[in-house]
C-alpha positions as CSV (number, residue, x, y, z in Angstrom):
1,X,-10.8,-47.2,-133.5
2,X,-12.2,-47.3,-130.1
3,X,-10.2,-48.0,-126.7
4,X,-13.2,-49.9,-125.0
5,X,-15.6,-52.0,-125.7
6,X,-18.3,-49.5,-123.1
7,X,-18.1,-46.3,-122.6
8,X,-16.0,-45.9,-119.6
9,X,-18.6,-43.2,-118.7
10,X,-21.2,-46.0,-118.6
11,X,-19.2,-48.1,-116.1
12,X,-20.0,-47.1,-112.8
13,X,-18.0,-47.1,-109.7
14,X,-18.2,-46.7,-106.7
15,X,-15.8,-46.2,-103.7
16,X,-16.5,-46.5,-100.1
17,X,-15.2,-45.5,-96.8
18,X,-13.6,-42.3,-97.4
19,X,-10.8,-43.5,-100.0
20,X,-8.1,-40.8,-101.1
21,X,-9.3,-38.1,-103.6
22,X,-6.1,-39.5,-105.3
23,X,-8.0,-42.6,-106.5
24,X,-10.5,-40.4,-107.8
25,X,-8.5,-38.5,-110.2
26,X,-6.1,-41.8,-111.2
27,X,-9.8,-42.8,-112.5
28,X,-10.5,-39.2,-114.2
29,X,-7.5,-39.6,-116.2
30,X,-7.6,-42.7,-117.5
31,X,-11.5,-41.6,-118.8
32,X,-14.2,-42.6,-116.1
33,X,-16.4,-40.1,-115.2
34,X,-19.3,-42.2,-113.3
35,X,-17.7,-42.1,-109.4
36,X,-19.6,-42.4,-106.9
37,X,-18.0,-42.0,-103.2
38,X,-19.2,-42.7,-99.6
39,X,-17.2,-41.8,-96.7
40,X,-18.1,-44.5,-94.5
41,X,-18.6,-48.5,-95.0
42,X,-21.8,-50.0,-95.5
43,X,-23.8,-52.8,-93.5
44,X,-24.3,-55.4,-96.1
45,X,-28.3,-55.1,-96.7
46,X,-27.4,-51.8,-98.0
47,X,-23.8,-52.9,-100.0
48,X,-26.3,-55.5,-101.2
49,X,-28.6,-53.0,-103.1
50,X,-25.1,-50.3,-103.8
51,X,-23.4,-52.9,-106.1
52,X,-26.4,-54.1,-108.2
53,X,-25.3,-52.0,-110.9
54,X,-21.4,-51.2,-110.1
55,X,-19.0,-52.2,-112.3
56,X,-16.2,-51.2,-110.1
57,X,-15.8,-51.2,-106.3
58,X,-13.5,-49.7,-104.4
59,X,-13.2,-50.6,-100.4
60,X,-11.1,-50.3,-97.7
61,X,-11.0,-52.8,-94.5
62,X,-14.1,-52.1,-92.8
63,X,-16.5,-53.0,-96.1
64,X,-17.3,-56.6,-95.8
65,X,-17.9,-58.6,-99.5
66,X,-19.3,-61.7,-98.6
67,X,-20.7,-64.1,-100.7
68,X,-23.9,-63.1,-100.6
69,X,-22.9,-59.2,-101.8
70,X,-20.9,-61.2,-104.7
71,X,-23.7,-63.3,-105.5
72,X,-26.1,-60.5,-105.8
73,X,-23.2,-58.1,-108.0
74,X,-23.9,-58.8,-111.7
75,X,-22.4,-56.5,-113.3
76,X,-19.3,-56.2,-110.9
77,X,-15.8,-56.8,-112.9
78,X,-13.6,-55.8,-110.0
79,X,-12.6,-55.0,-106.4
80,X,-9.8,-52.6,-105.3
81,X,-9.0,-53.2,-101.4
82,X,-7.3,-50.1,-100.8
83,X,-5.0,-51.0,-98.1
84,X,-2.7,-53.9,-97.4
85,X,-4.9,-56.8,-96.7
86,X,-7.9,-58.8,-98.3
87,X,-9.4,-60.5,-95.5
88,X,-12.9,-58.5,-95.7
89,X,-13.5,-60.1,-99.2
90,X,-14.8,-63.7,-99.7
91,X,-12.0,-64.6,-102.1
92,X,-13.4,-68.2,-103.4
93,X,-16.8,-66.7,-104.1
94,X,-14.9,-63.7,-106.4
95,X,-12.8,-66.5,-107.8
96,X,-16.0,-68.5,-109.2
97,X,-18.0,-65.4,-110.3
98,X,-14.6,-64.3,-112.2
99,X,-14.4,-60.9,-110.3
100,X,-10.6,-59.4,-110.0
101,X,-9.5,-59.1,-106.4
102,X,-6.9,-56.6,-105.7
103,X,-4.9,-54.6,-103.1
104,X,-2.0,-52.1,-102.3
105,X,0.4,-54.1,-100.3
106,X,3.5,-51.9,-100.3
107,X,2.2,-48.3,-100.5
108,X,2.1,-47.2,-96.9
109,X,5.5,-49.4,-96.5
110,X,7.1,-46.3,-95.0
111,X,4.4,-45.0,-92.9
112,X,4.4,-48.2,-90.9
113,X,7.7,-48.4,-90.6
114,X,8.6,-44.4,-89.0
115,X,5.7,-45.8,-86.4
116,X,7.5,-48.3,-85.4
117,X,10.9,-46.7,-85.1
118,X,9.3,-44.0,-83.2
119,X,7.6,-46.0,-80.6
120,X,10.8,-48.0,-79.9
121,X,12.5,-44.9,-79.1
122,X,9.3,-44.0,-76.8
123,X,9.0,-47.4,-75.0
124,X,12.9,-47.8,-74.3
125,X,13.2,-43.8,-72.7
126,X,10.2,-44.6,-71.2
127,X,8.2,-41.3,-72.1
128,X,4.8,-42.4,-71.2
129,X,4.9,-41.9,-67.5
130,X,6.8,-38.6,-67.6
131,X,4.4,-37.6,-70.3
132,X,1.0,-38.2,-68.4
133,X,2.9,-36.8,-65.3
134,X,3.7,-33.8,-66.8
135,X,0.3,-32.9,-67.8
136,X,-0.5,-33.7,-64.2
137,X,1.5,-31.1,-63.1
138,X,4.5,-33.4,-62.0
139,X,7.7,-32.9,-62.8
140,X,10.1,-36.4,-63.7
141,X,13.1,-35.5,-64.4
142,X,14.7,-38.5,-64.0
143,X,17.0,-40.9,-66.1
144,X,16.5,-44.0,-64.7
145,X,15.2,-47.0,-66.7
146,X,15.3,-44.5,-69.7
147,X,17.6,-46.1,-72.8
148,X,19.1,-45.4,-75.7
149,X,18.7,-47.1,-79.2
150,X,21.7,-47.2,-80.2
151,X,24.2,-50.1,-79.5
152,X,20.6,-52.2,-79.3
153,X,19.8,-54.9,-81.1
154,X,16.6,-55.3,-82.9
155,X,15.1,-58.4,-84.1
156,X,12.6,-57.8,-86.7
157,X,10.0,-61.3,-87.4
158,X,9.3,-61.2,-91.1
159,X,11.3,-59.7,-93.5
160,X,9.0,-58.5,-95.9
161,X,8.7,-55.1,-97.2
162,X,8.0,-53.5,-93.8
163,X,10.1,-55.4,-92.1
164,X,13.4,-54.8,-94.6
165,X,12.5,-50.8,-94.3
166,X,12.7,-51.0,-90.4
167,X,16.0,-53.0,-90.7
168,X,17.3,-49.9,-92.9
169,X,16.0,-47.2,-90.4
170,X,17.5,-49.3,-87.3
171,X,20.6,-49.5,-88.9
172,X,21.0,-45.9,-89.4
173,X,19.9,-45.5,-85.9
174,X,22.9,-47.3,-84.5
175,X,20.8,-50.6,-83.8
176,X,22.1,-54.1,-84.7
177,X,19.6,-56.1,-86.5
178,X,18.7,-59.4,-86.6
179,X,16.0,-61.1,-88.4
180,X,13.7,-64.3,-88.7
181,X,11.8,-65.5,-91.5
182,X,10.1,-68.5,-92.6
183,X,11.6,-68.0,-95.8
184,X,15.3,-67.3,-97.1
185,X,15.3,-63.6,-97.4
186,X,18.7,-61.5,-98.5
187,X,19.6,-59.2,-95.8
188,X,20.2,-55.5,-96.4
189,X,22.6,-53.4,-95.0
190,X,24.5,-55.1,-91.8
191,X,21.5,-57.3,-91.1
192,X,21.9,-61.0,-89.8
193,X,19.6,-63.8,-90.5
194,X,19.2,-66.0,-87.8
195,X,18.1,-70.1,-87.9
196,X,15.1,-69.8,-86.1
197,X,12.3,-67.5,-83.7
198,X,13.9,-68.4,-80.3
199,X,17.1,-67.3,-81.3
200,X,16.0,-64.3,-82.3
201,X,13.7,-63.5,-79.5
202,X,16.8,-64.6,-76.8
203,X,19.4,-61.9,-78.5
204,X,17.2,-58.9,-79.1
205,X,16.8,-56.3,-77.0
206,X,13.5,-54.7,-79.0
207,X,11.6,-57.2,-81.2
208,X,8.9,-56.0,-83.6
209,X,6.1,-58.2,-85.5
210,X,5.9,-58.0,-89.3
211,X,3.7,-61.3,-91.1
212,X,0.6,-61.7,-92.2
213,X,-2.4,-63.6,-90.2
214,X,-2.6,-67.1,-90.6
215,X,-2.6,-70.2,-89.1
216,X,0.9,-70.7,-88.3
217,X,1.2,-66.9,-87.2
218,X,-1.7,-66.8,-84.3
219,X,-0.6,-66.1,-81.4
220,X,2.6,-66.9,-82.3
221,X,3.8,-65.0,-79.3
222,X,2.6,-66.6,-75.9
223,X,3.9,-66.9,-72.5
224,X,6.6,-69.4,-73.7
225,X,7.5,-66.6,-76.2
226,X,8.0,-63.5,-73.4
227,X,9.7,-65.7,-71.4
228,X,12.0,-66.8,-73.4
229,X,12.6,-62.5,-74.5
230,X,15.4,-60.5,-72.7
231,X,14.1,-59.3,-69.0
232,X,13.0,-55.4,-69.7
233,X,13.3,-55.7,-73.5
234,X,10.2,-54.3,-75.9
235,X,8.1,-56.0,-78.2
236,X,6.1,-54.5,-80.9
237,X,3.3,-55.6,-82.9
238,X,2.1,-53.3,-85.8
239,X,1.2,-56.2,-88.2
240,X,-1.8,-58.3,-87.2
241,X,-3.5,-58.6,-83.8
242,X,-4.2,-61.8,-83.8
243,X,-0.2,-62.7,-83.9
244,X,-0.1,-61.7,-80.0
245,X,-1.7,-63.2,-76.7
246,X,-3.0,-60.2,-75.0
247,X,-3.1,-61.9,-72.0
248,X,0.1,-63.2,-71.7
249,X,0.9,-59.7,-72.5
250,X,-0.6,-57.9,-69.4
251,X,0.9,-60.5,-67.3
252,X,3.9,-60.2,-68.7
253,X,3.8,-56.7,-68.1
254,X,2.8,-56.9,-64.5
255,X,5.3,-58.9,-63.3
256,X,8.1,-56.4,-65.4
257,X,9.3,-59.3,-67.1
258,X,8.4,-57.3,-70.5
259,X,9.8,-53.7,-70.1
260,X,7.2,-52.2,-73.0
261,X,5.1,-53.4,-75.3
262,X,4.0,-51.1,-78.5
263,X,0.5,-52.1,-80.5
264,X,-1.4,-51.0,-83.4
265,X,-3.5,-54.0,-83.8
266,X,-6.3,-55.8,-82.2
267,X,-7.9,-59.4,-82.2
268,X,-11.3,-57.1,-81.8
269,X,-11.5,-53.3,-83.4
270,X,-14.2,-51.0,-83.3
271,X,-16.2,-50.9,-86.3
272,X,-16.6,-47.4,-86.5
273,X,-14.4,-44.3,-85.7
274,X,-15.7,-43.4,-82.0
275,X,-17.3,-46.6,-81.2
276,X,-16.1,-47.6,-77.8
277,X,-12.6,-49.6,-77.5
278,X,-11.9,-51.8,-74.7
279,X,-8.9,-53.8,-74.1
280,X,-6.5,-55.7,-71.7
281,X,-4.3,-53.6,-72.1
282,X,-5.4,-50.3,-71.0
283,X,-4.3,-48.4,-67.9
284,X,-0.7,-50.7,-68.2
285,X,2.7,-48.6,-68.0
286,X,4.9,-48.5,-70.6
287,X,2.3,-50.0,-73.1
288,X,1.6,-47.8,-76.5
289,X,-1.9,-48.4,-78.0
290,X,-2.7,-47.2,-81.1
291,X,-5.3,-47.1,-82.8
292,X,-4.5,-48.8,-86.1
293,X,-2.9,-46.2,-87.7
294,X,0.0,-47.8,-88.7
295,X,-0.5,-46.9,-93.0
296,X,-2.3,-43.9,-91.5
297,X,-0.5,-40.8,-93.1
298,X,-1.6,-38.4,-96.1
299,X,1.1,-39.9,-97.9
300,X,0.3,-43.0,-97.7
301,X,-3.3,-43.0,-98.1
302,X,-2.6,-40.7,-101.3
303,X,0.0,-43.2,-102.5
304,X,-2.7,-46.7,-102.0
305,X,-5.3,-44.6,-104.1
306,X,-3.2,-44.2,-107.4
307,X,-2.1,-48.0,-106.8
308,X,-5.2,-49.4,-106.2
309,X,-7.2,-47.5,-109.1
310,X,-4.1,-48.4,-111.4
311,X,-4.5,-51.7,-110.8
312,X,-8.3,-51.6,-111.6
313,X,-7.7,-49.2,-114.4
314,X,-5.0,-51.5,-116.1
315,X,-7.8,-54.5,-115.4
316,X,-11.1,-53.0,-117.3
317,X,-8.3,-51.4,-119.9
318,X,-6.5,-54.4,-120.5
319,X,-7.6,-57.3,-118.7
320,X,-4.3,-57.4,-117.4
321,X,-5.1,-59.3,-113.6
322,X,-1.2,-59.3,-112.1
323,X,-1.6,-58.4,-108.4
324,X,-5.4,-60.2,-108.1
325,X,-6.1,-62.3,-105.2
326,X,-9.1,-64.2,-106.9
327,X,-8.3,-64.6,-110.9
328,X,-5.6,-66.0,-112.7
329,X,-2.3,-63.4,-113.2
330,X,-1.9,-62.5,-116.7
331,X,0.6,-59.3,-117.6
332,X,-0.9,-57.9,-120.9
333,X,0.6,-55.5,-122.9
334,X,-1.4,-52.9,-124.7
335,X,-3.4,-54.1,-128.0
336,X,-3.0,-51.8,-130.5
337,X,-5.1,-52.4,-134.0
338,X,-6.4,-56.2,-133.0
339,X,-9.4,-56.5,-131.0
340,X,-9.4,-57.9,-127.3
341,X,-11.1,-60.6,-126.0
342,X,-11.6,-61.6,-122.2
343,X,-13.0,-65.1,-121.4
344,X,-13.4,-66.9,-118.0
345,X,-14.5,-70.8,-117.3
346,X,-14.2,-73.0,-115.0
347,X,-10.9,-74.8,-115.3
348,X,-12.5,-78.0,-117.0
349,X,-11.0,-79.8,-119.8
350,X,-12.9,-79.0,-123.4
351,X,-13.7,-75.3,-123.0
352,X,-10.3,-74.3,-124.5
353,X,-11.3,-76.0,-127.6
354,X,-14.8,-75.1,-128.1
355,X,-13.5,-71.8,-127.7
356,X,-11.3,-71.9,-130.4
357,X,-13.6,-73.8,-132.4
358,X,-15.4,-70.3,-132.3
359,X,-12.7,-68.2,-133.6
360,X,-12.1,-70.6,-136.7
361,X,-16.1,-70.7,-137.4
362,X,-15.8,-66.9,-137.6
363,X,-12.8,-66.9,-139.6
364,X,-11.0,-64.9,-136.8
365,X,-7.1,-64.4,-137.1
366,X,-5.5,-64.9,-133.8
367,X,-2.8,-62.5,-133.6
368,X,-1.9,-63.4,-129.6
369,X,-3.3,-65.5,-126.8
370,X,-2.7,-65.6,-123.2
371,X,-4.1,-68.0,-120.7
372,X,-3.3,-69.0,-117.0
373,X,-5.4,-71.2,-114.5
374,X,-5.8,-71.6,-111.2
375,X,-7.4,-74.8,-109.6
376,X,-11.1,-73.8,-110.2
377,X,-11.1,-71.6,-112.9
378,X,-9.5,-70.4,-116.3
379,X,-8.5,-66.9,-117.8
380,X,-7.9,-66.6,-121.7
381,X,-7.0,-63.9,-123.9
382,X,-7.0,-63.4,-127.7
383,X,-6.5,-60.0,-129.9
384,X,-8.0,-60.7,-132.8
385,X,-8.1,-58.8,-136.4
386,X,-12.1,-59.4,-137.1
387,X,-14.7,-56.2,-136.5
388,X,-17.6,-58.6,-135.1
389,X,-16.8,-58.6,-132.1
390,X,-19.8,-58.6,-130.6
391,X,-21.2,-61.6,-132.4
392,X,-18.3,-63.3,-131.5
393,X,-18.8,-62.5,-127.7
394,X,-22.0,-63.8,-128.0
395,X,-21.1,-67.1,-129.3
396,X,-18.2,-67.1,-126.3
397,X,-21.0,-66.7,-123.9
398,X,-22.6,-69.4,-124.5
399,X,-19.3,-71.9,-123.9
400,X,-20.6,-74.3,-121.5
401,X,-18.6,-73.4,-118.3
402,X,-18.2,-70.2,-118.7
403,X,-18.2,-67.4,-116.4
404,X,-18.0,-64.1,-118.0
405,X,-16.7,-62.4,-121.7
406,X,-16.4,-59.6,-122.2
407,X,-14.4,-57.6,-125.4
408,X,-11.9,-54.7,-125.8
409,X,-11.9,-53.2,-128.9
């Protein structure tokens, strides 16, 4: 019996703006051979006419999926945002064409988290200066204003995965750690929750950035914020730079209330590797730019390609859709002598039952159903024991409200 209702070498994929050779060969084994890879991202007039016929497309932050490449997409069953976030793809327009959404939230975990553990140790010995002086030819031997880790104590704003590995690295450096989160989170090792951001931000003599952008995160440290910090303490921010006032920043910097201040992340990036960068920031002591490299590592990048192509892999396999951003979540296990069939709607009342009115007029036996819903639209499963698939999946089609069918065999 076959494993896939088309042949995997039929569905094409494509994947854009350098992605690890890892995702490539995740995709090799699991038996698609039509890959197509660009090394850069594409302005959207051209995306527009490189996903007519892609079933598959693989991305990274740069690569913007609007509506309008979504709407023009057909064929297009799935997108794999291979890094952590999925703000470069217009969620509620994947959500009503029924296109899978995912990403690779935890896989450079680590790589973000050695950053920021080595430029704390950089900001509080204050290595900058003596660095550029010593490739000026000035020697600053000199101890002054130049700190130790340990005995510090580190507050760490969200506790997430990045954050929880920083806590674990501080703590083996000798750091106490405190930590703030909107929501209850169980400390590891010696760390302390604390009530809310201000205490945090009063006690800690480094403080380092770890949530998501949103609404209630923009510039969630202002003036009020530094002032309310340690005089000479650090502050970090390798999440999102749009968590951060810049400006309040610099000024914070020039009046040495702020003693360092470590980024990765910028309100406004470059598009492109050697477009120009310009900033507030630049040309202030003690302040570590960087240009978003924080899930920058071979590791890492090698680790988000198997993830990421998993996840699509398990998707056009299975239809299993845990981890999208876009469709409902449904964890499927493997179908083994029934025949698979995928259907998406819009999350009206009746389609369910015209549905299974289908089924029953083809005499199907329906060994196992799955649905979930979100608030616009519907995902439903059945493995089946019938052979006609196909004239089943035609019939499916033609459910008013639906989206897209599609069958596994």
């Amino acid at each position: 019996m076959a494993t896939h209702s088309y042949p995997k070498e039929k569905i094409k994929i494509l994947l854009l703006e350098g992605i690890h050779p890892s995702a490539v060969r995740e995709f090799k084994r699991g038996g698609y051979t039509n890959i197509h890879t660009h090394k850069k991202a594409l302005p959207e007039s051209e995306l527009k006419a490189a996903v007519k016929d892609v079933h598959i497309l693989g991305i990274r932050s740069k690569t913007q999926v609007n509506a309008g490449v979504i709407e023009g997409a057909k064929k297009l069953l799935a997108v794999g945002c291979f890094c952590i976030g999925t703000n470069q793809v217009d969620l509620e327009a994947a959500n009503n064409a029924g296109i899978a959404v995912f990403n690779s939230p935890y896989s450079n975990t680590r790589s973000v988290a050695e950053l920021v553990i080595a430029e704390m140790i950089v900001l509080l010995r204050r290595i900058l200066p003596k660095h550029e002086a010593a490739h000026q030819g000035k020697w600053l031997k000199d101890a002054s204003s130049s700190f130790e880790v340990r005995g510090k104590t580190l507050g760490i704003i969200g506790y997430g995965h990045i954050g929880s590995q920083v806590s674990v690295l501080g703590e083996a450096l000798g750091l106490q750690v405190l930590y703030y989160d909107i929501e209850p989170k169980l400390p590891l090792g010696n760390a302390v929750g604390v009530q809310n951001l201000n205490e945090l931000l009063k006690r800690s003599d480094i403080v380092t950035l770890h949530v998501p952008a949103t609404d209630l995160t923009k510039n969630m440290i202002r003036s009020k914020q530094l002032q309310t910090m340690k005089k000479g303490s650090i502050l970090l921010n390798l999440s999102r730079g749009s968590v951060v006032d810049l400006k309040a920043i610099r000024k914070s910097i020039e009046s040495k209330h702020l003693g360092g201040f470590g980024v990765d992340v910028y309100p406004s990036e470059p598009k492109s590797k050697g477009d120009p960068f310009v900033s507030e920031l630049q040309q202030l002591p003690n302040v570590l730019m960087t240009p978003h490299i924080g899930g920058s590592t071979i590791e890492a990048q090698a680790n988000i390609g198997v993830d990421a192509a998993t996840k699509l892999i398990n998707f056009t396999d299975t239809g299993s859709s845990i981890g999208s951003f876009s469709i409902p979540p449904l964890n499927l296990p493997p179908h083994v002598g029934t025949h698979r069939l995928l259907h998406m709607h819009k999350n009206v009342p009746g389609v369910l039952s015209d549905i299974n009115g289908i089924l029953s007029d083809f005499n199907a036996n329906i060994s196992a159903q799955y649905l979930n819903t979100n608030k616009s639209i519907g995902y439903v499963v059945f493995d089946i024991d019938r052979k006609n698939t196909k004239a089943i999946n035609k019939a499916l089609k033609a459910v008013p409200h639906t989206i897209r069918s599609r069958s596994l065999y």
